[in-house]
N, C-alpha and C positions, 0 to 999 in steps of 0.2 A: 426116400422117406416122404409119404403126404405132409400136409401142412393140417394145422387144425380144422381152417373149413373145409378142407373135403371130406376131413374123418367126419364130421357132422351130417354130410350129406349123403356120405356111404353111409350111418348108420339108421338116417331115417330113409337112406332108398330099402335096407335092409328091412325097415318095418313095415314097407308099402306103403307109405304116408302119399296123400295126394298132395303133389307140390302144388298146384296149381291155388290152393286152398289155406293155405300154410300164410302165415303174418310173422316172417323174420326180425326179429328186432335186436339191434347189432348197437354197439358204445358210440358211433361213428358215421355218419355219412359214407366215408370213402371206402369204409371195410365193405359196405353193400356195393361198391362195383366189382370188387375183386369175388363178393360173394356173386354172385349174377356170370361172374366168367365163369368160377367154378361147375356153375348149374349146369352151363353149358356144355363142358367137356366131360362130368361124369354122367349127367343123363342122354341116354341116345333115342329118345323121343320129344316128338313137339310138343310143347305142352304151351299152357298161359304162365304168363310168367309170375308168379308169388309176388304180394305185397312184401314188398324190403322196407324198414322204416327205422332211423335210428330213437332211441330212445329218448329225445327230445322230440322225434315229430310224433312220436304214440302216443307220450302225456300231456302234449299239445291236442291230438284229436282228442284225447280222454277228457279233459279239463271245459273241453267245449269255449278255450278264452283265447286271446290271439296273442303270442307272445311280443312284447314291446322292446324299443333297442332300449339301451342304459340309460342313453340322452334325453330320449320323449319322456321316462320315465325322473329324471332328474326336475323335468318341466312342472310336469304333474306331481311329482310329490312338491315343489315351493308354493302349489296352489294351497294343498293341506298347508303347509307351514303359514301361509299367508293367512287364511282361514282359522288358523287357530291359536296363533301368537300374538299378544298385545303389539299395538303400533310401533312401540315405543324399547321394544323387543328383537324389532325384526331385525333382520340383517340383509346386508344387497345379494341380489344373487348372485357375482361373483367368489362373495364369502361363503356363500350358501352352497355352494358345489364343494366346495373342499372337503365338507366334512358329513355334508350329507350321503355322499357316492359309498360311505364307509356304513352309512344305517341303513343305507338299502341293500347293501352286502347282509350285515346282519339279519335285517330281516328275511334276506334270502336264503339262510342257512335255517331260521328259526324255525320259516315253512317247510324247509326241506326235509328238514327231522321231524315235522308234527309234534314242535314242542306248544305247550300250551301257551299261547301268548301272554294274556296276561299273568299267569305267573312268573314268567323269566322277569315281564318289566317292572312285577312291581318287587321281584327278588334286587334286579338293577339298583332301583329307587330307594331301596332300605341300605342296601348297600354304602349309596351317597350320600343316604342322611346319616349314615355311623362315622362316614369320615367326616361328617361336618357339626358332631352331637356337643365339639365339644367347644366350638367357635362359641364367640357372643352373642349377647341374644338381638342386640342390633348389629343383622349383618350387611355386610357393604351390599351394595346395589349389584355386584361381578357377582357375589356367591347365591345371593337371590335368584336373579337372573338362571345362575347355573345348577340350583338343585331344581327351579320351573323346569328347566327344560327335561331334566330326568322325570319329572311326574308326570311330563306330557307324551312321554314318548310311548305310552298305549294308546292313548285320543289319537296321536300322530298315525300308528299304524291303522289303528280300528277305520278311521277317513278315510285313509290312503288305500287300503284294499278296497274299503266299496267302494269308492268312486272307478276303481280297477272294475270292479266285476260289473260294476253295473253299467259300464262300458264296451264288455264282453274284450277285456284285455289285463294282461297280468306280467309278472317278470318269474324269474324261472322256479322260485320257489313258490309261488303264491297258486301255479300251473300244476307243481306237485302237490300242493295242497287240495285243491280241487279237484283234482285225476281221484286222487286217494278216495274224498267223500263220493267221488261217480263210480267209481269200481265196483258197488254192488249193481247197481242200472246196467252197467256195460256186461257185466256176465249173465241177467237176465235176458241182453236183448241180444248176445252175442253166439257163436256154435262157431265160429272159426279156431285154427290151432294157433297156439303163439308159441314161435321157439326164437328164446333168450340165449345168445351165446356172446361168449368173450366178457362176461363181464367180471366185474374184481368188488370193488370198494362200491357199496351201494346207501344211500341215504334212505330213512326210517321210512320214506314216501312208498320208492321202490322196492324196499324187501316185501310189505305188507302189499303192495298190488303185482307181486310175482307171484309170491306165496299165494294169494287169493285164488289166482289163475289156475295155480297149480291143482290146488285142492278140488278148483271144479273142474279137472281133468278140459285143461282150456290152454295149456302151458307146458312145456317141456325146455330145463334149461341144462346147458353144456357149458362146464365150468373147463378154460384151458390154465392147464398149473399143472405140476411135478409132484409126484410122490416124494420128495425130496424138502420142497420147500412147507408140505404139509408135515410130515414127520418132524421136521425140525422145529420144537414148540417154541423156538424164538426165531426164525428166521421169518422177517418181515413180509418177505413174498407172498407168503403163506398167508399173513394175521387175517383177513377179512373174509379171506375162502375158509381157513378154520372155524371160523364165527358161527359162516354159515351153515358150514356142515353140521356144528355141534347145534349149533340154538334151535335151527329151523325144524317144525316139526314132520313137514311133507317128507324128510328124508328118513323118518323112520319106517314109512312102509316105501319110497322108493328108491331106487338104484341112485349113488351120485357121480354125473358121470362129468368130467374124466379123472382121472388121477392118472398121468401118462409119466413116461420113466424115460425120459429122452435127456432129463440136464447131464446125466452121469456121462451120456454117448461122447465119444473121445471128439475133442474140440482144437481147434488149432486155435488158443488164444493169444494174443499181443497186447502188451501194453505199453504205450508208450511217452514220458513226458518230454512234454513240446513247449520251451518258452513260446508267451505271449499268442495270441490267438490266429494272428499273422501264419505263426510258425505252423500251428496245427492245420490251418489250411493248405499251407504247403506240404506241409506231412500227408495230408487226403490226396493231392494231386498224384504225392507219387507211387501211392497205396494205387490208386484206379491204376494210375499207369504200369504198373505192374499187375493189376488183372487183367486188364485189359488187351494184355499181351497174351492168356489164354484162353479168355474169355470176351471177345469185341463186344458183346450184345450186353454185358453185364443184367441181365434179367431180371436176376435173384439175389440182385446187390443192393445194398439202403446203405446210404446216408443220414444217419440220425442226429441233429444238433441239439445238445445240451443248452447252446444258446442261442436261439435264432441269429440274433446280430452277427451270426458268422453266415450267413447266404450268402452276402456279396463275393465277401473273399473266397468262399469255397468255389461258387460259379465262375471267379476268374480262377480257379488253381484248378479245373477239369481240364484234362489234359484234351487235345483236340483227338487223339486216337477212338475217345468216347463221343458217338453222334446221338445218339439217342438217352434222353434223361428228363425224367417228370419230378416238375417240385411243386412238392401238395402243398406248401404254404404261399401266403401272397408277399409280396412286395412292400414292407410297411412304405406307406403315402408320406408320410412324416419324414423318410431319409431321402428322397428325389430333392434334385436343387429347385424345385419350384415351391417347396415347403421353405427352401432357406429364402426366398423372396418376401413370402409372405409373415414371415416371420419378423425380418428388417421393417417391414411396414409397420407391422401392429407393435414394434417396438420402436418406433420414432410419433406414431401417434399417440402411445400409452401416456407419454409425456411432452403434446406436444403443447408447448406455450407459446407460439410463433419464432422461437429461436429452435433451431436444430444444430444437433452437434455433427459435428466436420465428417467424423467417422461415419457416422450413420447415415450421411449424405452420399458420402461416396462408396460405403456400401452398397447403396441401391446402385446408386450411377454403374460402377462396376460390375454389376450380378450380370451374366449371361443372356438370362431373356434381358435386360432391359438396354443395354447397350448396342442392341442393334434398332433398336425404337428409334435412335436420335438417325439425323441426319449428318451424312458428313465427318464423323466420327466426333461430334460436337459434344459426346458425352465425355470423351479423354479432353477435349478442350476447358470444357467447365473442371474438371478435376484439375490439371494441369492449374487453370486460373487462383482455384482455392490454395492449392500448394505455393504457388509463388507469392501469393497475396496473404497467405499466414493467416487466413480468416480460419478462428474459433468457430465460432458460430453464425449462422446464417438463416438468412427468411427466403416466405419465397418471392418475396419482391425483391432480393438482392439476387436471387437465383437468374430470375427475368431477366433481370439487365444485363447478366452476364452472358445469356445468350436469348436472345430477342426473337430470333426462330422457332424456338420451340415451348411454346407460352401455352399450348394445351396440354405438354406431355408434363412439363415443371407443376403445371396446378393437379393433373391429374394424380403425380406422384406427390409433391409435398403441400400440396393443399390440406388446407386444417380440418380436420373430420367434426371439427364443434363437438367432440367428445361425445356422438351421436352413431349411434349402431346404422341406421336405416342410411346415413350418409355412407357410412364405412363399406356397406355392403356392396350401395351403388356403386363405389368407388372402385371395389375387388374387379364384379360385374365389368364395368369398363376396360379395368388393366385387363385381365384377360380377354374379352373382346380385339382390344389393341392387339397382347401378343399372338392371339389367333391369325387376323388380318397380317401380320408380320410373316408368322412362320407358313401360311398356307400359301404363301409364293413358291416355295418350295417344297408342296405333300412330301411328296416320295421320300424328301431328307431327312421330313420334319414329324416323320411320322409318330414314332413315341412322345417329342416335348406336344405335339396336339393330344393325345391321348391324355398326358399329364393334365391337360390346359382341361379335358373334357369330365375328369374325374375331381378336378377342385372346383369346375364349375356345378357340375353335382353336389358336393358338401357344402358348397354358400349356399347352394339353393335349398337343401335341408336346413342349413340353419336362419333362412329367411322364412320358411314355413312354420318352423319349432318359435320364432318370435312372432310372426304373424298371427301364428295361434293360441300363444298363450302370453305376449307382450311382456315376457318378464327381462329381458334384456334392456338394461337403461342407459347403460354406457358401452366405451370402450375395452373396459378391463372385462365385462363380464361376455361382449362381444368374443372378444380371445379366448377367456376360457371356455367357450362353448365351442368354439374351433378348433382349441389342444385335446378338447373333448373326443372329439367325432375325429380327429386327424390322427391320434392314436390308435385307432382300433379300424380303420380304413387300410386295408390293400390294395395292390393294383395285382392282380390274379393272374399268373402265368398259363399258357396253354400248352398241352402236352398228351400224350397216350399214358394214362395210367397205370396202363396193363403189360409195358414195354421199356428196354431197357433199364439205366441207372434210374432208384429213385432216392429222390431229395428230400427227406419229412422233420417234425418236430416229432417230439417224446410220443405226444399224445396222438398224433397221427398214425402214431406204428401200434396201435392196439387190434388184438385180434387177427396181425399179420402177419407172416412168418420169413423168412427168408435166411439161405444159405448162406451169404455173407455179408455180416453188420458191420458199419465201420460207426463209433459212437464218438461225438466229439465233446470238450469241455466237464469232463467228470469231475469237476471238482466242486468240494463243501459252499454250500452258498449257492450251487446252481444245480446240482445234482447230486445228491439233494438238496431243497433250496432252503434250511433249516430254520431257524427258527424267525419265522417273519410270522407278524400278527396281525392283519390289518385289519381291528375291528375294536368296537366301545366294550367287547362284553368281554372280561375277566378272564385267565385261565381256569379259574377255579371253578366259574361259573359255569364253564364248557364242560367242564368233568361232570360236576353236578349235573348236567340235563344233558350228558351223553353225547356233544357236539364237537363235530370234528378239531383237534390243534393242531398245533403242527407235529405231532408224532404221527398221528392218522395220515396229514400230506403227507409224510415223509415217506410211508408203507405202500401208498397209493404209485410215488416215484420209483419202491424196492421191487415193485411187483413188475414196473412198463419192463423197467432194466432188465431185470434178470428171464423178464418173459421173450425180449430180445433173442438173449441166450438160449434160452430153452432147445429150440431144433435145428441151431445155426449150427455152420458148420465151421465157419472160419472167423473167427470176432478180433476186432481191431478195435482197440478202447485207447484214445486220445485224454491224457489232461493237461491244464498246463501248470510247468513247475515254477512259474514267475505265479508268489504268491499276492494277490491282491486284494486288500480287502473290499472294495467297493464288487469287483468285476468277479470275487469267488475267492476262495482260502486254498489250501492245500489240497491234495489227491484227495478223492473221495473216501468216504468208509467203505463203499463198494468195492472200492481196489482191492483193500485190504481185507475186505470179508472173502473176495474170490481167492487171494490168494493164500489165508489162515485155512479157507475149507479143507485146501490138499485134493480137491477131489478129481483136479486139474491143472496138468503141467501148464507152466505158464512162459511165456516168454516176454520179459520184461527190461524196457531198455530208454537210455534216456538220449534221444535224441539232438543233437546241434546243428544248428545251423553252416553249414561249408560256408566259413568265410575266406574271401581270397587272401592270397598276399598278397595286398595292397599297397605299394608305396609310394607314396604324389612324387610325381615326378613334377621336379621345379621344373616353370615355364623358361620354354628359351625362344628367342626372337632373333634372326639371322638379318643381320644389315645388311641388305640388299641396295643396291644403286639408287633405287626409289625413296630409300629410308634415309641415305645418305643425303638425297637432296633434299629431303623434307627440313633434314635437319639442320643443313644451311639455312633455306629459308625464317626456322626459328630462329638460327644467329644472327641473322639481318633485323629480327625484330627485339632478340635482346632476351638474353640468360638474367633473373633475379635470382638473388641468392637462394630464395625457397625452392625455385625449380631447380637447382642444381645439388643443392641438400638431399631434396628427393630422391634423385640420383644415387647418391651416398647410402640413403635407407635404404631404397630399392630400387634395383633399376628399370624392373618390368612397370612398376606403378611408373615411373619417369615417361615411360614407352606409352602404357596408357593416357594419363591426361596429357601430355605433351602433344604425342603423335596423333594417337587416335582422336582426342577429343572428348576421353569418358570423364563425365564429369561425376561427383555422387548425383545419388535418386535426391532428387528436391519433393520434400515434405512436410507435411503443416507444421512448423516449430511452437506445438504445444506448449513444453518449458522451454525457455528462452536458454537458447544451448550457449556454453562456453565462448563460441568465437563470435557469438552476436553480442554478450556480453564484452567482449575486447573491444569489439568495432566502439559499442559507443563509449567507451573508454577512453578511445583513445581520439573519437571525434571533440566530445565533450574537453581535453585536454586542448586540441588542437583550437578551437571556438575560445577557450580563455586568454591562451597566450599569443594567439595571433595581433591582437593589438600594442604586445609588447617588444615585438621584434626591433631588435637594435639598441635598446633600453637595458639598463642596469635593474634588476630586480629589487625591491624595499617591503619590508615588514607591512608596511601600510597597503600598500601596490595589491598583494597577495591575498590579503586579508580583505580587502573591497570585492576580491571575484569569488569567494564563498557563495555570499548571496543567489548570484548566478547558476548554482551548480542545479538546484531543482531544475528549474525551467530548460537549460541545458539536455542534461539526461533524457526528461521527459522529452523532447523533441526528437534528439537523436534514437531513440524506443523506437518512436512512433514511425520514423522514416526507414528502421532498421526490419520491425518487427509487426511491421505493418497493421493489418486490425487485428494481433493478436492483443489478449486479456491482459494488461500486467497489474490490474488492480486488487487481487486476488489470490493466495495460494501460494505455488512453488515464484511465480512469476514474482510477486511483490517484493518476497526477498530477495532474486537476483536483484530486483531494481533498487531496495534498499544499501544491497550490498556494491551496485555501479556507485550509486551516491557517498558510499561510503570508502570505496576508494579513491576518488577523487577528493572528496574531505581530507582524507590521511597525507594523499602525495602533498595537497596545498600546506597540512602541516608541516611536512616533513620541510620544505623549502622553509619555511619561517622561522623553524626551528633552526636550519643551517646560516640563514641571515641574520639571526640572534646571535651566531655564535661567532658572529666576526666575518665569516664569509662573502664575497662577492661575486654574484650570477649574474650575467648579460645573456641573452638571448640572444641568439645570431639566425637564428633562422629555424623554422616549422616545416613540417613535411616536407621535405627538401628531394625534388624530383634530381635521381640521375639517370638522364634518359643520353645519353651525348658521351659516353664514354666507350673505347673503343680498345680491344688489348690484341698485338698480334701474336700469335703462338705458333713457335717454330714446327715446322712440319704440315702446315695448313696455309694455303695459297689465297685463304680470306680471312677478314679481319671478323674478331665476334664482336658482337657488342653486347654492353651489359647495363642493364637497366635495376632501379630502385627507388623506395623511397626512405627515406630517413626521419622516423618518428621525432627527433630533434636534435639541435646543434647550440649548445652554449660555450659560456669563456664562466669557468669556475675558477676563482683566485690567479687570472691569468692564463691559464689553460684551457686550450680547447676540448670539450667533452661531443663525442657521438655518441648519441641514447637511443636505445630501443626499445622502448615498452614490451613490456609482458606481463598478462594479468595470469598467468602461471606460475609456478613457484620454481624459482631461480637460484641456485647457489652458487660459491663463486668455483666449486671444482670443476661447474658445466661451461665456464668459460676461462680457461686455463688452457695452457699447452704443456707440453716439456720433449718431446719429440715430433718436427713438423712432419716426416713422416705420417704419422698417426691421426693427422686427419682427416684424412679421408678413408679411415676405417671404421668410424665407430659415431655412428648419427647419433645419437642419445647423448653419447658423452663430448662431441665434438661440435656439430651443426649450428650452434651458440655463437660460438669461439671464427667461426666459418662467417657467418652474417655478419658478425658487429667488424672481422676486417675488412670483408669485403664492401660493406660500408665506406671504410676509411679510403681501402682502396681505388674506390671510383671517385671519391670526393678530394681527393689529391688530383687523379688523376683531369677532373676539372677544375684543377687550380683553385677550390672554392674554402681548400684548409690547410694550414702551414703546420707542418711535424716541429716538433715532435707532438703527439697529442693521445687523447685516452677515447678508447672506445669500448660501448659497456652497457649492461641493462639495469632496467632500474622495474624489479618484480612487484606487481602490486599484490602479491601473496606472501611477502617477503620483504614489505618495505621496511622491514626495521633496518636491514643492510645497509641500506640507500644505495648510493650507485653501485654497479658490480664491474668493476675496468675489469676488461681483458688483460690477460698477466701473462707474461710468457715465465717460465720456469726451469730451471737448471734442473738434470740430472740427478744430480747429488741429493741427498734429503737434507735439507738447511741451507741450500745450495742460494746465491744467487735469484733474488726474483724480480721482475720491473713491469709496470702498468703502461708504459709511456710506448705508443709506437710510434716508433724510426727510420728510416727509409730503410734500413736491412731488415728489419722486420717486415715490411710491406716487400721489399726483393726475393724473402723467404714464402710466403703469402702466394707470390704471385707463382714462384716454382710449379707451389702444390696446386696452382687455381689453372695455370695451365696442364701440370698432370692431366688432371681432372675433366678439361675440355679436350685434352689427344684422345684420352680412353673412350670419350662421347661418341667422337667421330671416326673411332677406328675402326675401321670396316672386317678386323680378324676376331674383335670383342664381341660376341653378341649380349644383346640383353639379358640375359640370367634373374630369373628371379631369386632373393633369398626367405629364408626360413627366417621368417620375423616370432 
């Protein structure tokens, strides 16, 4: 089966048309190379080769104006706005972009239909003064303001085009505009042939300068479309080739050619739903991969993306069996990591007030190009510094000092832009220079991040000429959006054979092309078609009124690419995805379901999944080896605390970790003041009051003098804890509130117990037991065991060991009833474990006489007050006692030496458990 363009060329070789003389005008740039291969393989003589031109570069010659990008055109139209809005009116031109880009849209539709200008705007204007007829008659200064600018936005365009024309420059409707009025000139001064092919959906510019052509026998055009989608008086594909057939009058004395009958031709269709986009790219992989198995060259094969933002993943899921593949779109500039550089920048300048946040600091520090700038890997060391040091926020003289080396690159990166463009740019300028001079130590490696480095050195330099020459740039923020401007519509251009192997395109790329097998990806509502989006000032109603495309018009414009796909394919592969979302597209398209209600084609339809493994984590095991054995002596020699043997108890591979290895956690900026830096100064702040109490009888008076204390207190142990972090502020203020406030409580609580008849001596504060030594039968060294003891008093006579907890405590977490049992169950036991083993080292230094209580006292839970440890009978009602005894401490010691044979058993290994 030919494809369309060659039936074009067979049928004007047919008429003897001199190619040589012929001016092809094609929807597309790229359709004129495939057209130019064609020439070549069905003519078998030399000829000159035809004017190819798509039809933005014809009504560009036509118009006699040089067409302008969006951006220069954003420039020049804030002159007009400047020019003709009171002062006192204006807005900065970063506001000025937002919402201008959308009137120059409009205006580019309003030229492109030749609709009469002033009439649409002062239809607009009456419009705004009905909504506004019934407000008061002293209106605020916002509604003022806002019906001016509806009355000015003819003055706006009537300026804005001459200053366009009379600069011999326009934007693409203003080009159609213009072409339109020269089209009588052009076919006076003209005698070449023009053939129109491939086209669909045309604006009021181009029917009238086709038609024109036509009529003066200057013009010949080739409509490709289905006898199918024309007969069917609602199917979309059809609406605009209908139109024309009917409305246009050249076709009543000429032929309309084509009307080809190829959709009906038996199709091998598929369709298949693919979670998430991920998926569908893996679905394409394995689609080539299996053509590619009888077809290597894949030819005559397209890749068509519904969403571009699937290039990447598609190009990593080509299977490597396919060597050859051309992708006609570019590489948006905006997704390379050197966009996400400059993006960190212009958003730590946006706001910068000589403080920077932590994050954004080590953001940059961290990015890829920037971290090989420093010396020495001195960019991890300044990070590392902020993370231990808990600095919030920083300058760049705090930066300085923390590394003294690198005092050009610290000003270069966080030096204060003075909220000035002309600095900012120099500033760009330089970092790149730098990362150039970096990466060109190594070309050969560095060959793409230089290309990267050489295409954003290009777009500064556009937008230091677009402010050079029209100085509307005042700040930072409008800096940036003149960058998000130009950086959105900037690719970096792939290179490839057009004409060879897999090709890779978007929707609007595959116009006027054909090929044997279409693989379409993302067919879903919201993207294909991409429904109802409106980006513009002007009315639905308004667009009816004066015949301007909506979105129903898009929509027919997207029914035609699709199903023109279809048309002469042979094997169609239609991707959606069935994870509905509504930002990234909704459900299956209505296409799916128009192909599949037609009947007119067996379908094969199937929902895809993903092969996931059976996967099941295998818990970690660690084999005690000789090495590990010895290691683990050497820890006995320096002392088991109870926390590291609890550990144990939870898990034993974490024990393996920080014990053995040394993994500590990742240290990071302690933004809110976490829980255990909360404890520390809790328990500092306690330890600074009663340490001058020691060996003293406690008194109501006594208690109530170190109140005073507790501010200045806290505040200090913060500051030494939580280093230059913020606590005046936010989440922070009321941790700090709340340290203060349990300390307040606990000094209650004592006062309240010294009211009540009670007598407390303090016998000792942090009570190091570092000198205790226990031997365990079966092990030929002795362990030792080390701790500290949050405190030791004599309550009514008895001796109490306390353990602070600013966690919340109850008293079943420190209970027993079988000694068995603990060493099974850390949550419910590890409590009960600490506060004997406590006891148990401090007997064993002779430093406390049994019988006595050991026990926590919860600052989330102080109403309990102390929480003794309690051993427990069996029995429910059984027997209970708080007092430990030397058989209790004999029981104790059982399970504590269990507990160290299991450590050092070399048949045990580490096992991790399922926490």
């Amino acid at each position: 089966m030919t494809n369309f363009i060659q039936d074009v060329i067979l049928d004007l070789k047919n008429q003897n048309a001199s190619f040589s003389d012929l001016i092809f005008i094609l929807p597309s740039r790229r359709a004129g190379v495939f057209l130019r291969n064609e020439l070549s393989l069905v003519l078998n003589q030399t000829i000159l080769a035809p004017k190819i031109l798509s039809i933005e570069n014809f009504v560009e010659d036509l118009s006699n104006l040089k067409s302008v990008s969006n951006t220069e055109l954003l420039f020049q139209f804030y002159n007009t706005y400047l020019e003709l809005t009171p002062e006192n009116q204006r807005e900065p031109f970063d506001a000025f972009t937002k919402w201008s880009q959308i009137i120059l849209q409009d205006f580019n539709e309003i030229d492109r239909y030749l609709i009469p200008q002033k009439k649409i705007f002062d239809y607009l204007k009456a419009i705004k003064d009905l909504e506004h007829w019934s407000l008061q008659a002293n209106q605020t200064e916002l509604v003022t303001n806002y019906l001016s600018f509806w009355n000015k936005l003819n003055d706006y365009y009537t300026h804005f085009t001459k200053k366009l024309i009379d600069n011999r420059q326009g934007y693409q409707g203003l080009l159609y505009r213009e072409a339109y009025n020269n089209i009588e000139s052009y076919i006076e001064e003209s005698n070449s042939k023009h053939v129109f092919l491939g086209f669909n959906a045309l604006n009021e510019a181009e029917e009238h300068i086709i038609q024109k052509l036509i009529k003066n026998h200057l013009a010949s055009i080739y409509w490709d479309t289905d006898q199918t989608f024309i007969e069917n008086k609602i199917h979309d594909a059809g609406l605009f080739i209908r139109q024309h057939k009917t409305n246009w009058s050249v076709f009543e004395k000429q032929p309309f050619n084509w009307l080809n009958n190829y959709y009906k031709t038996d199709k091998n269709i598929n369709i298949y739903g693919v979670p998430k986009n991920i998926g569908q790219a893996k679905a394409v992989g394995k689609i080539l991969d299996n053509l590619s198995s009888t077809d290597p060259n894949l030819k005559n094969t397209a890749v068509v993306l519904g969403d571009e933002n699937l290039l990447i993943p598609i190009l990593n899921s080509v299977p490597k069996s396919v060597d050859v593949l051309n992708v006609t779109m570019g590489f948006p500039l905006k997704t390379i990591p050197l966009a996400s550089l400059f993006e960190h920048l212009f958003n730590l300048q946006k706001k910068h007030n000589n403080k920077l946040y932590y994050k954004e600091v080590i953001s940059l520090l961290s990015h890829q190009y920037i971290q090989p700038l420093f010396n020495n890997g001195s960019a991890i060391t300044l990070i590392d510094t902020i993370n231990k040091n808990n600095i919030v926020y920083l300058n760049e003289t705090s930066l300085l000092e923390i590394t003294k080396e690198e005092t050009s690159l610290i000003k270069l990166l966080f030096g204060n832009w003075k909220n000035n463009p002309n600095i900012g740019l120099e500033n760009c300028f330089e970092l790149i220079t730098t990362i150039k001079e970096q990466l060109s130590e190594d070309k050969k490696t560095n060959q793409l991040g230089l290309e990267y480095l050489f295409r954003f050195n290009t777009l500064f330099n556009e937008v230091k000429r677009l402010n050079d020459t029209y100085n509307h740039i005042k700040d930072i923020k409008g800096l940036y959006s003149i960058y998000k401007e130009l950086l959105s519509s900037e690719t970096l251009d792939f290179q490839g054979e057009p004409l060879q192997g897999l090709q890779i395109m978007g929707m609007l790329e595959s116009r006027v092309l054909d090929f044997e097998t279409v693989i379409i990806t993302n067919v879903n509502e919201g993207i294909l078609p991409s429904g109802k989006t409106n980006n513009s000032f002007i009315p639905f109603d308004v667009k009816l009124e004066n015949k301007l495309p909506t979105y129903k018009e898009k929509d027919a414009v997207y029914t035609y690419h699709f199903y023109h796909l279809l048309q002469r394919a042979k094997n169609v592969y239609i991707l959606y995805n069935t994870e509905i979302d509504t930002l990234l597209g909704g459900e299956k398209s209505r296409f799916i379901n128009q192909l599949e209600l037609e009947g007119i084609h067996k379908i094969n339809h199937q929902i895809l999944t993903p092969k996931i493994p059976n996967y099941k984590k295998e818990l970690a095991v660690i084999t005690k080896t000789e090495s590990i054995i010895s290691q683990l002596k050497t820890i006995a020699q320096k002392g088991f605390s109870p926390s590291s043997l609890t550990s144990y108890v939870r898990n034993p591979i974490d024990f393996y970790y920080q014990k053995l290895l040394g993994i500590s956690d990742l240290e990071e900026v302690e933004e809110t003041i976490a829980a255990n830096t909360l404890g520390t100064v809790v328990h500092n702040t306690l330890e600074a009051l009663y340490i001058p109490l020691k060996q003293q009888f406690l008194t109501v008076e006594i208690i109530k003098s170190l109140k005073p204390k507790i501010d200045e207190l806290i505040t200090k142990y913060f500051k030494e804890e939580y280093k230059d972090g913020d606590m005046t502020k936010g989440k922070n203020l009321i941790v700090f509130e709340i340290a203060k406030r349990y300390v307040l409580n606990f000094l209650n609580l004592e006062i309240k117990s010294l009211e009540a008849g009670n007598t407390i001596k303090i016998i000792d504060l942090e009570a190091q037991s570092n000198q205790v030594f226990t031997t365990v039968k079966g092990l030929n060294f002795s362990i030792k065991l080390r701790g500290t003891v949050d405190r030791i008093d004599e309550f009514n006579g008895v001796t109490r060991i306390i353990d602070y907890k600013t966690g919340k405590v109850d008293q079943s977490k420190v209970s027993v009833i079988e000694w068995d049992d603990v060493l099974t169950d850390y949550t419910k036991y590890s409590k009960s474990f600490q506060v004997l083993m406590y006891a148990y080292m401090l007997k064993k230094m002779n430093l406390v006489e049994l019988p006595l209580e050991a026990g926590i006292i919860s600052f989330k839970n102080l109403s309990a007050g102390f929480i003794p440890f309690t051993k427990k009978e069996q029995v429910r009602g059984g027997n209970k006692t708080t007092l430990i005894t030397a058989e209790i401490l004999e029981e104790f010691e059982i399970q504590l030496h269990k507990l160290i044979l299991e450590i050092f058993n070399p048949e045990i290994d580490f096992i991790e458990k399922e926490l």
